[in-house]
GUDOVO-163870 format. One record per residue (C-alpha): residue in one letter; x, y, z; residue number from 0. Coordinates in Angstrom, 1 decimal. Layout:
<'A'; <X; Y; Z>; NUM> ...
END
This chain:
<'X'; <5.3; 18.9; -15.4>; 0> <'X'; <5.7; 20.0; -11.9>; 1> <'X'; <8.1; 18.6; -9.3>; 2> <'X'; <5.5; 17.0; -7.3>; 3> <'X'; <4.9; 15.2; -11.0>; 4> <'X'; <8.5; 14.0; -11.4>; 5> <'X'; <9.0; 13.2; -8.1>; 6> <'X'; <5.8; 10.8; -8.5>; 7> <'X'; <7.0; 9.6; -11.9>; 8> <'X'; <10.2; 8.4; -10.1>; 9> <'X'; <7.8; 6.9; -7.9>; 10> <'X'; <5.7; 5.1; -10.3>; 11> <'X'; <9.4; 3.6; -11.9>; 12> <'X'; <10.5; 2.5; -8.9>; 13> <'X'; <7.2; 0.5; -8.2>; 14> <'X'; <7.1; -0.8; -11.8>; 15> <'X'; <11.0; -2.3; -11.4>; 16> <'X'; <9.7; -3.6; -7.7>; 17> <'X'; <7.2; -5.2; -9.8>; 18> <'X'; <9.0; -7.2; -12.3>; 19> <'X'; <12.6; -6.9; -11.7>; 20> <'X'; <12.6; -7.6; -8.0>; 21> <'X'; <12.5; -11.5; -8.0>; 22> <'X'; <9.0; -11.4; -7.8>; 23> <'X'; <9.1; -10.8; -3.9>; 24> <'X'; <5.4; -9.7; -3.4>; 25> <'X'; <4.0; -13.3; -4.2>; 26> <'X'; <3.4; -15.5; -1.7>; 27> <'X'; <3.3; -18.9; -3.6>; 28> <'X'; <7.3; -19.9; -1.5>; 29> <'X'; <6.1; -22.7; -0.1>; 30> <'X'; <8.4; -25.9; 0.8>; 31> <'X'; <9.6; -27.4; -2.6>; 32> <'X'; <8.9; -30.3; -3.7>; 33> <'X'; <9.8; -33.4; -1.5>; 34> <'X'; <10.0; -37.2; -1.4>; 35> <'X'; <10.5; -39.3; 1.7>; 36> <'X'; <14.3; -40.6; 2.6>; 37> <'X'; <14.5; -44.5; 2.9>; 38> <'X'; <15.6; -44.1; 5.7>; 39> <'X'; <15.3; -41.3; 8.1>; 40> <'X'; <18.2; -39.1; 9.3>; 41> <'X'; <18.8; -38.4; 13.0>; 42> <'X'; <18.0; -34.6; 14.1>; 43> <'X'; <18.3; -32.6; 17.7>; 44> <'X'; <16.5; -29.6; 17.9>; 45> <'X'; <18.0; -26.5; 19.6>; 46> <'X'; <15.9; -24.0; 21.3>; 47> <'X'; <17.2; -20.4; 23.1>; 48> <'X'; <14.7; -19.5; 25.6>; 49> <'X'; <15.2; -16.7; 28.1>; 50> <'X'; <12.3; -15.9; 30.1>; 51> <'X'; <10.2; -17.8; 28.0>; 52> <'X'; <7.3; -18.8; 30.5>; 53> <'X'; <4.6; -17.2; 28.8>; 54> <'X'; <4.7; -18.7; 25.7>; 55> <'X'; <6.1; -21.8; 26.3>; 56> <'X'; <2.9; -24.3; 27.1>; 57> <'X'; <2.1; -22.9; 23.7>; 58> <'X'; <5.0; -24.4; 21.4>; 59> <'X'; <7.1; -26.9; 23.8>; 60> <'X'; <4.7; -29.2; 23.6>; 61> <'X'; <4.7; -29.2; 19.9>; 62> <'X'; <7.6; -29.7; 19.1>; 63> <'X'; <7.5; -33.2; 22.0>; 64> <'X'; <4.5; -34.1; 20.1>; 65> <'X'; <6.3; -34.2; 16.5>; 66> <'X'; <5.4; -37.4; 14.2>; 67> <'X'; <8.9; -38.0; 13.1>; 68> <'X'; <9.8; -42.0; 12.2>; 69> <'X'; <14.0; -40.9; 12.7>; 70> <'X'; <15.5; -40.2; 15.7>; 71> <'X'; <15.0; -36.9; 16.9>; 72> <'X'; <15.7; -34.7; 20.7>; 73> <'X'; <14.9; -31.3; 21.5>; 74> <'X'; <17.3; -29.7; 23.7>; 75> <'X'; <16.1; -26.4; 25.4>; 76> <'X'; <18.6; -24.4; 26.2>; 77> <'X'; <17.8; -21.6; 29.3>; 78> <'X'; <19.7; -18.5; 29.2>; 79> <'X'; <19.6; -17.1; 32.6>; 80> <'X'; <15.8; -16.6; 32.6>; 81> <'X'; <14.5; -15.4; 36.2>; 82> <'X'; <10.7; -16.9; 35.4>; 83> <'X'; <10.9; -20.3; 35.9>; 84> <'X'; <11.6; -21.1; 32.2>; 85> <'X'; <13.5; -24.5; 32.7>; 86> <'X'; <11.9; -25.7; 35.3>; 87> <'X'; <8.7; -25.5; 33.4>; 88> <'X'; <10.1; -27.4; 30.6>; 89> <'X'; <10.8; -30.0; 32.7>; 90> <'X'; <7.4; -30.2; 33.7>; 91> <'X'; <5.9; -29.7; 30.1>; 92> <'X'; <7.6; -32.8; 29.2>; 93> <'X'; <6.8; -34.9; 32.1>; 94> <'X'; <3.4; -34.1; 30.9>; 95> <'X'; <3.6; -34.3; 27.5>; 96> <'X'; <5.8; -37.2; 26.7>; 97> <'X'; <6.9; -37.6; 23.3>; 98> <'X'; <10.6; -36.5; 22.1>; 99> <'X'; <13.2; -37.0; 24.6>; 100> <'X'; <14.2; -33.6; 26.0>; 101> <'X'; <17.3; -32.0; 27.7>; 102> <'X'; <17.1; -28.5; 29.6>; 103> <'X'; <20.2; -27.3; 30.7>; 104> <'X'; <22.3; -23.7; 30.7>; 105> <'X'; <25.2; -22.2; 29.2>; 106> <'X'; <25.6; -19.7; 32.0>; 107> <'X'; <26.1; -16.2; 30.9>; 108> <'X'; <27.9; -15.2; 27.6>; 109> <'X'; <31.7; -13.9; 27.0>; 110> <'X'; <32.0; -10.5; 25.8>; 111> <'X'; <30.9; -10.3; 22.1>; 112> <'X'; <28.4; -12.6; 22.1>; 113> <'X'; <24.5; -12.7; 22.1>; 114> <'X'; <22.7; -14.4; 24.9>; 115> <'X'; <21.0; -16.2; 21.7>; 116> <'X'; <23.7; -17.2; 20.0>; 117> <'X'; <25.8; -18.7; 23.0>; 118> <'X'; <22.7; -20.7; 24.3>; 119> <'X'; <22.7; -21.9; 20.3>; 120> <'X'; <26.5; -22.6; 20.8>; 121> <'X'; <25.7; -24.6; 23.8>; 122> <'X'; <22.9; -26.5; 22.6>; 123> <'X'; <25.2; -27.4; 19.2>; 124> <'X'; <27.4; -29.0; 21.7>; 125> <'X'; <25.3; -30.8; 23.4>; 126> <'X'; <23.5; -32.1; 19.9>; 127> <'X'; <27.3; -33.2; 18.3>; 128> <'X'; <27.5; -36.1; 20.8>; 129> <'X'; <24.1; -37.9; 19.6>; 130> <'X'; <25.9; -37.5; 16.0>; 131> <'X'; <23.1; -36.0; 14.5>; 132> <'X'; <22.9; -35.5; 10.7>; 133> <'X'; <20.3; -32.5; 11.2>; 134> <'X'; <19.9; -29.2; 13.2>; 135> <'X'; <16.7; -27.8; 13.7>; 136> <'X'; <17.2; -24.0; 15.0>; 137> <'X'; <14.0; -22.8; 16.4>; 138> <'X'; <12.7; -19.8; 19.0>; 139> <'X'; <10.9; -20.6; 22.2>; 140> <'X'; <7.5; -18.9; 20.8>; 141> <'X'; <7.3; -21.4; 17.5>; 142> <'X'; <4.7; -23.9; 17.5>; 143> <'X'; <4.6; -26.5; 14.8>; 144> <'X'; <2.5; -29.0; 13.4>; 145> <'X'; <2.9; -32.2; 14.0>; 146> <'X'; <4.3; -33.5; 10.5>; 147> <'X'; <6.5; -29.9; 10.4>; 148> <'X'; <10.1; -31.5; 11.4>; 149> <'X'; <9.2; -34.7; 9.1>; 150> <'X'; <8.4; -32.1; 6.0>; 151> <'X'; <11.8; -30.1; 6.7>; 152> <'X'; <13.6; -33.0; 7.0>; 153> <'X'; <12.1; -34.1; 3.8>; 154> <'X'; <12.8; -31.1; 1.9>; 155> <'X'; <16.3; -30.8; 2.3>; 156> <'X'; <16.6; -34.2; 1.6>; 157> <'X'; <14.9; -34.4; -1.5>; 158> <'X'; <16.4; -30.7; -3.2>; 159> <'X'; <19.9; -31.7; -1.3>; 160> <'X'; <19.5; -28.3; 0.8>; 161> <'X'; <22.2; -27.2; 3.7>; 162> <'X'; <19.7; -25.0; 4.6>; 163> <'X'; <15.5; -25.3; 4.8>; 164> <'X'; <14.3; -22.1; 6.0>; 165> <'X'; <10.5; -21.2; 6.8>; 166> <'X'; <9.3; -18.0; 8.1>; 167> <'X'; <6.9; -18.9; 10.9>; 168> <'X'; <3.3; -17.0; 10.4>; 169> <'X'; <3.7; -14.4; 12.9>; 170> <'X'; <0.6; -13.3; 15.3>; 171> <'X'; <-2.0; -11.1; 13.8>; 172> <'X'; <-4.8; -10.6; 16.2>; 173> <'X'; <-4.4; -6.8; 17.7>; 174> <'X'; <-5.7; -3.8; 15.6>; 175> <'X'; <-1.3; -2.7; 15.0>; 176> <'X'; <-0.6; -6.7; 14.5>; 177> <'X'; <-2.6; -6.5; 11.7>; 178> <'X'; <-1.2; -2.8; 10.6>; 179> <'X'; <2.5; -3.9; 11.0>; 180> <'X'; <3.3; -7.8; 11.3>; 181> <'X'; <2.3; -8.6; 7.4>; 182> <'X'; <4.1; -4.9; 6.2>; 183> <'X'; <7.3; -6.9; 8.2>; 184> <'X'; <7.3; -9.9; 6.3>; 185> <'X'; <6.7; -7.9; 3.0>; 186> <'X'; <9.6; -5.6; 3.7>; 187> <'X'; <11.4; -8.4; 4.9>; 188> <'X'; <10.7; -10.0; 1.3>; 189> <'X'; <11.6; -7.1; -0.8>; 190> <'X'; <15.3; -7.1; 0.4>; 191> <'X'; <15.7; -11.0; 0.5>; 192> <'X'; <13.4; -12.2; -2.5>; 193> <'X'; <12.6; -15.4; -2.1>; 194> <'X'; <12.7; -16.9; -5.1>; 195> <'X'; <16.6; -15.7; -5.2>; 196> <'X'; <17.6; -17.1; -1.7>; 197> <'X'; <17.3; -20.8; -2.9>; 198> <'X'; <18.9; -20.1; -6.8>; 199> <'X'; <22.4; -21.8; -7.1>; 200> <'X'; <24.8; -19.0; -7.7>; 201> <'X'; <22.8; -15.8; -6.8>; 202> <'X'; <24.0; -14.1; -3.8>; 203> <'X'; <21.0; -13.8; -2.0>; 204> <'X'; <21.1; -15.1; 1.2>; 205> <'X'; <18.8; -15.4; 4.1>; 206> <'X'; <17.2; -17.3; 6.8>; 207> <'X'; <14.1; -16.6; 9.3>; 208> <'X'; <15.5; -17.8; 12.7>; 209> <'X'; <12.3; -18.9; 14.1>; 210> <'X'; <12.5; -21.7; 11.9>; 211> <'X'; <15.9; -23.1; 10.3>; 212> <'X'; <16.8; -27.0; 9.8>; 213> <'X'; <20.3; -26.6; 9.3>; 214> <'X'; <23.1; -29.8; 8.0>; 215> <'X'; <25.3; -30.8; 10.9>; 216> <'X'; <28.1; -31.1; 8.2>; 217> <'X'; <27.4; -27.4; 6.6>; 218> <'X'; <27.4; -25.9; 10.2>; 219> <'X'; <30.6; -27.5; 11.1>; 220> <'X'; <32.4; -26.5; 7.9>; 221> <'X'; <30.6; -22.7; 8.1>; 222> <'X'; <31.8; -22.8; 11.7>; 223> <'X'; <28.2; -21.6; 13.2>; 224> <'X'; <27.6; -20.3; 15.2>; 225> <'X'; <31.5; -18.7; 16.0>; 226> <'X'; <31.6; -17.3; 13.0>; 227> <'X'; <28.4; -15.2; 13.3>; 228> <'X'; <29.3; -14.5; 17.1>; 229> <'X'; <29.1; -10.8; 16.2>; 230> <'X'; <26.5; -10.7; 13.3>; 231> <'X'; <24.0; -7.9; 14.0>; 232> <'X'; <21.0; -10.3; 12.6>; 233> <'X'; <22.1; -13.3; 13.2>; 234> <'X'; <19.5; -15.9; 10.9>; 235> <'X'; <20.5; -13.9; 7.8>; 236> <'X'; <24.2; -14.1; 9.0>; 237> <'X'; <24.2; -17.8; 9.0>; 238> <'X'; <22.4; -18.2; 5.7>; 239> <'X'; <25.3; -16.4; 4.4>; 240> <'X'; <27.9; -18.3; 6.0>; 241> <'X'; <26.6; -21.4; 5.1>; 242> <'X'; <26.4; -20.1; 1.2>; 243> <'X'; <29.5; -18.6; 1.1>; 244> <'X'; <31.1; -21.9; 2.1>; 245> <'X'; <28.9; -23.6; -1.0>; 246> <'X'; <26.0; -24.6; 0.9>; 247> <'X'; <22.3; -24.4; -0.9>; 248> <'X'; <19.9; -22.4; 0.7>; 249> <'X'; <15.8; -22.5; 0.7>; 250> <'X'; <13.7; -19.7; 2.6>; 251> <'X'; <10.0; -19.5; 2.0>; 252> <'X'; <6.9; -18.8; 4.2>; 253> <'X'; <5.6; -21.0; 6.7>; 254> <'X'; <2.2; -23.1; 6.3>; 255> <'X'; <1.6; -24.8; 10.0>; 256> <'X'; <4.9; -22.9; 11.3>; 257> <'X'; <3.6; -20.2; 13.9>; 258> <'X'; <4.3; -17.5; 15.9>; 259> <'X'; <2.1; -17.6; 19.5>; 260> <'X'; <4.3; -14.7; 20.7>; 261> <'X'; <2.0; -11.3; 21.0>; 262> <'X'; <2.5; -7.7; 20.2>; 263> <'X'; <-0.8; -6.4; 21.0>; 264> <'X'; <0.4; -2.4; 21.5>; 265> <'X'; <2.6; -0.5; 19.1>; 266> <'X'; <5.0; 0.1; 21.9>; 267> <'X'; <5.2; -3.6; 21.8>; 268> <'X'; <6.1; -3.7; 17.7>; 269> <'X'; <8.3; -0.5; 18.0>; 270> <'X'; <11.1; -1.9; 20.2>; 271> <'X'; <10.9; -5.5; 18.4>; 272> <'X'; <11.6; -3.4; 15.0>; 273> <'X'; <13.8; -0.4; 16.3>; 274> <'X'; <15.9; -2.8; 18.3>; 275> <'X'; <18.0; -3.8; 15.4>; 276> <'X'; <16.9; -1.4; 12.5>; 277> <'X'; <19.8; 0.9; 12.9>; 278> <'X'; <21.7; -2.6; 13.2>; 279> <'X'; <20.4; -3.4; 9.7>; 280> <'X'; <21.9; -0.5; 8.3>; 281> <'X'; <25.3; -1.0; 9.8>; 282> <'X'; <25.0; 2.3; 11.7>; 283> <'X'; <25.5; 4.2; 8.8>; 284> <'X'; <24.3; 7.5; 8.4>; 285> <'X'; <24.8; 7.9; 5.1>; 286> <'X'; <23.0; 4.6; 4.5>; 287> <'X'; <20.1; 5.8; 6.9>; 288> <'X'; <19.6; 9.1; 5.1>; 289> <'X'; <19.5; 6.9; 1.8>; 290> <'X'; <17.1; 4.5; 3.5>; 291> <'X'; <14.8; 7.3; 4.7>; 292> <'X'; <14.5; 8.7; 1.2>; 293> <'X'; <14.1; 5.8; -0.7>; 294> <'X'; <11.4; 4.9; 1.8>; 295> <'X'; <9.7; 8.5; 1.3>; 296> <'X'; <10.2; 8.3; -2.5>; 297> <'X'; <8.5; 4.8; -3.0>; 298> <'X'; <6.0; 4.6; -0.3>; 299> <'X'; <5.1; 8.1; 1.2>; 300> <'X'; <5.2; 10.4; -2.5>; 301> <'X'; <2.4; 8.6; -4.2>; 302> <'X'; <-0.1; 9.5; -2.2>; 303> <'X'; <0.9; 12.8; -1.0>; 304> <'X'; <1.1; 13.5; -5.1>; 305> <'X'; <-2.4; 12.4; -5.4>; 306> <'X'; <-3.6; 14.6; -2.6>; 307> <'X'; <-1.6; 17.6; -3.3>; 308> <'X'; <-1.7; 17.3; -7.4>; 309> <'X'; <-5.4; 19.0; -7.7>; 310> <'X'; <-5.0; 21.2; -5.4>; 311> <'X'; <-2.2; 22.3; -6.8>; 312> <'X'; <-3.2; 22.0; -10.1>; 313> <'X'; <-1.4; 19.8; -11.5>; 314> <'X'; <-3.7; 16.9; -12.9>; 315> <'X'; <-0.3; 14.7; -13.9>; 316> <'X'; <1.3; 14.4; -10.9>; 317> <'X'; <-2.2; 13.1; -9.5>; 318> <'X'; <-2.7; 11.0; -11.7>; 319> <'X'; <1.1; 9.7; -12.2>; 320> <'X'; <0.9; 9.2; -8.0>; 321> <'X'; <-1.8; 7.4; -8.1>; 322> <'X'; <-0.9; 4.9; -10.4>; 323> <'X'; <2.4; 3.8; -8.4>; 324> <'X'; <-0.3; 4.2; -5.2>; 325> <'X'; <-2.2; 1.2; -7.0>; 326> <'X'; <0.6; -0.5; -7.9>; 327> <'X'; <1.9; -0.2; -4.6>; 328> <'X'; <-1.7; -1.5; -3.2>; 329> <'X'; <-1.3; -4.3; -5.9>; 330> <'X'; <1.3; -5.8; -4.2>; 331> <'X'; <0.6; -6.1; -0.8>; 332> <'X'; <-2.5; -7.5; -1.6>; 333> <'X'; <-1.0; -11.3; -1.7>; 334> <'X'; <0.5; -11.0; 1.9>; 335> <'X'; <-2.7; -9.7; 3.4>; 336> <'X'; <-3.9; -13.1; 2.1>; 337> <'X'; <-1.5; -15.0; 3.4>; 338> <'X'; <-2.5; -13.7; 6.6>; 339> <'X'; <-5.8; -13.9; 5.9>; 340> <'X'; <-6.5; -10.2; 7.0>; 341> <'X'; <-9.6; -7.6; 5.0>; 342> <'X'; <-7.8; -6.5; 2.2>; 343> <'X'; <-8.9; -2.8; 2.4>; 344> <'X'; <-5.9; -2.8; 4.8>; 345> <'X'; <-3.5; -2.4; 1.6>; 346> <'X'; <-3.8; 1.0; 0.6>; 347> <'X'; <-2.8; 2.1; 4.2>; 348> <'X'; <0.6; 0.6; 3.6>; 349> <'X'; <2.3; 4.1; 3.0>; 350> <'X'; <1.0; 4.9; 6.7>; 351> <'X'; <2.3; 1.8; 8.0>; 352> <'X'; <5.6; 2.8; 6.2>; 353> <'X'; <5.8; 5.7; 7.7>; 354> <'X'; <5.7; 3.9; 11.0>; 355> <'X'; <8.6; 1.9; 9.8>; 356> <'X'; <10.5; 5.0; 9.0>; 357> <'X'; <10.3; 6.6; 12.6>; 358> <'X'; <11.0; 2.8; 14.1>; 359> <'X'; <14.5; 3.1; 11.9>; 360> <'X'; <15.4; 6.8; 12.4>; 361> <'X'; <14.5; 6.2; 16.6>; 362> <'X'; <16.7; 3.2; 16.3>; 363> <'X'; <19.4; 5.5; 15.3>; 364> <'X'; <18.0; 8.0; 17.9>; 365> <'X'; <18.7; 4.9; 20.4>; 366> <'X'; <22.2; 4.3; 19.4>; 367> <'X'; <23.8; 7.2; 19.1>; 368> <'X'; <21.9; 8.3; 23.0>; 369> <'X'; <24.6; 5.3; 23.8>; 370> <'X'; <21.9; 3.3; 25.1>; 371> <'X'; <22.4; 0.6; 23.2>; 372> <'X'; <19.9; -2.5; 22.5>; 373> <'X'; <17.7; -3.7; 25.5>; 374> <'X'; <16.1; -7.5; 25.2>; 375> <'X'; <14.7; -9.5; 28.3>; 376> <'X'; <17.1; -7.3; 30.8>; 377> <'X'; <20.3; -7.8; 28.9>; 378> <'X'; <21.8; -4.6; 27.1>; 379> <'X'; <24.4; -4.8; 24.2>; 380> <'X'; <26.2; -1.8; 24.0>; 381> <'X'; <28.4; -2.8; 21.1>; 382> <'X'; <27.4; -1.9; 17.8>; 383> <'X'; <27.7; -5.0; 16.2>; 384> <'X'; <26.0; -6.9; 18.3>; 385> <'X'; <22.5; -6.9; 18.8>; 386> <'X'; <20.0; -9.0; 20.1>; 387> <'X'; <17.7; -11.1; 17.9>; 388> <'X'; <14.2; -12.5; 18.6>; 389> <'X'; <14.4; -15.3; 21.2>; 390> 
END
């Protein structure tokens, strides 16, 4: 056999472990468990960041005034400096709207070593721990709910005894690189954090989407969040690792009437949102870069190269061997295409697609090392551990 053909038979085994050994990541069936009402309903404030949040705002504020929850619940939107009117249009959302009690306030701007998220977060914490509240729900200024979404969290953790109920909010699909990226993000983002793992007693998965996370007062108090994650490069998977190193149980799955109105309509737009904290992801290691660049090259960008280049270079195997791990491959994206309810001749372009992630990772790298740090809404963070997230 040729190289091409062992290069695409390591190919074809790592898609074959992926498959079957990799907690099953590429189903989409991670719904919220199975859940029974509480007699009686616990109290919950809701925390949002928003910094320059204008745009999307009439789009998920009201949602979460409007939710149908029988407990006592208050959102409290936190402004982080925003220079669009953000607050003042939450005010004036709720006078509208009606419906939950809301506070607006700000947390000025934060120390050194913090995230503008994460010190609004702090803020709004302390503002929730004098209505005593047994319940935090963490969620970003561009997540809509449905109307039953707090009552079904709530329900959830209080039926599988959870610290933690996770769900990843249905991201925005509507622009021709939407559909090419945003699902191939959630996929990727479910081959490192499986699932099915992330709520397992005992297995060190761990993992949150921060769009979406109702959190126990007590478990945040005794994880210390969010001080403790003050300089976590992602900051939702740094708390679901907090709270389950301190003992806490964990559920992440995706999102049914959770959703993402935020837009990305140009790649430009998708590049910085990915390449902003990719480099992050990888601790700014270079070895752990090169490796990432590789693996991606070996699982995603060899099989179909060794399908093109096998017959005409003779070498029926190593077409043959590449494209079985290309269908496998294919096989597998298949059920998040679903989930987003996009054509499914989309999946066998998920090796381009890859490739886009690949330059998004190595530019983020590009980015770091130019010194310029990690730009978001006007705010740059220079420091390598601390990196803005989404929000």
């Amino acid at each position: 056999m040729s190289a091409i053909a062992w290069t695409a038979a390591g190919s074809l085994v790592a898609w074959l472990w992926l498959l079957l050994c990799q907690g099953f990541f590429w189903r989409t069936d991670v719904r919220l468990p199975r859940r029974t009402e509480p007699d009686e309903w616990p109290s919950v404030c809701v925390v949002v960041p928003a910094r320059d949040e204008a745009a999307v705002l009439p789009a998920s504020l009201p949602s979460l005034l409007a939710q149908d929850y029988p407990g006592r619940a208050e959102v409290f939107l936190i402004d982080d400096g925003s220079s669009d009117g953000t607050g003042e249009l939450a005010r004036e959302l709720a006078r509208r709207q009606g419906g939950l009690p809301l506070t607006v306030d700000s947390p000025g701007e934060p120390p050194a070593g913090w995230t503008g998220k994460l010190w609004a977060v702090r803020h709004g914490i302390g503002l929730a721990r004098a209505r005593a509240p047994e319940y935090l729900l963490l969620t970003d200024a561009d997540i809509a709910h449905a109307p039953d979404s707090l009552r079904e969290l709530v329900a959830a953790a209080h039926t599988g005894g959870f610290d933690i109920v996770s769900q990843m909010a249905r991201l925005r699909v509507e622009s021709l690189w939407e559909r090419l990226v945003v699902p191939a993000f959630v996929y990727f983002f479910a081959q490192l954090y499986p699932f099915r793992r992330i709520g397992r007693k005992g297995a060190r998965t761990a993992a949150a989407a921060g769009g979406c996370v109702l959190l126990r007062a007590e478990a945040a108090e005794r994880a210390r969040i969010p001080d403790a994650i003050r300089h976590a490069v992602i900051d939702d998977v740094a708390l679901a690792r907090a709270v389950k190193r301190d003992g806490g149980h964990i559920w992440l799955g995706l999102a049914e009437r959770v959703d993402s109105v935020r837009p990305y309509p140009r790649l430009s737009d998708l590049w910085r949102m990915v390449s902003r904290s990719a480099y992050a992801q990888l601790r700014h290691n270079p070895l752990v870069l090169a490796g990432t660049v590789a693996g991606l090259a070996l699982v995603y960008l060899v099989p179909p190269v060794a399908l093109v280049a096998g017959p005409a270079g003779g070498g029926t195997a190593s077409a043959v061997v590449g494209g079985l791990a290309w269908l496998v491959m294919t096989g597998t994206y298949l059920p998040m295409l679903r989930y987003y309810r996009q054509p499914l001749w989309l999946a066998p372009l998920l090796p381009f697609t890859a490739f886009l992630y690949l330059l998004m990772t190595v530019d983020s790298a590009v980015q770091h090392y130019r010194g310029r740090g990690a730009a978001w809404k006007g705010r740059t963070y220079t420091r390598p551990d601390v990196v803005p997230d989404e929000g």
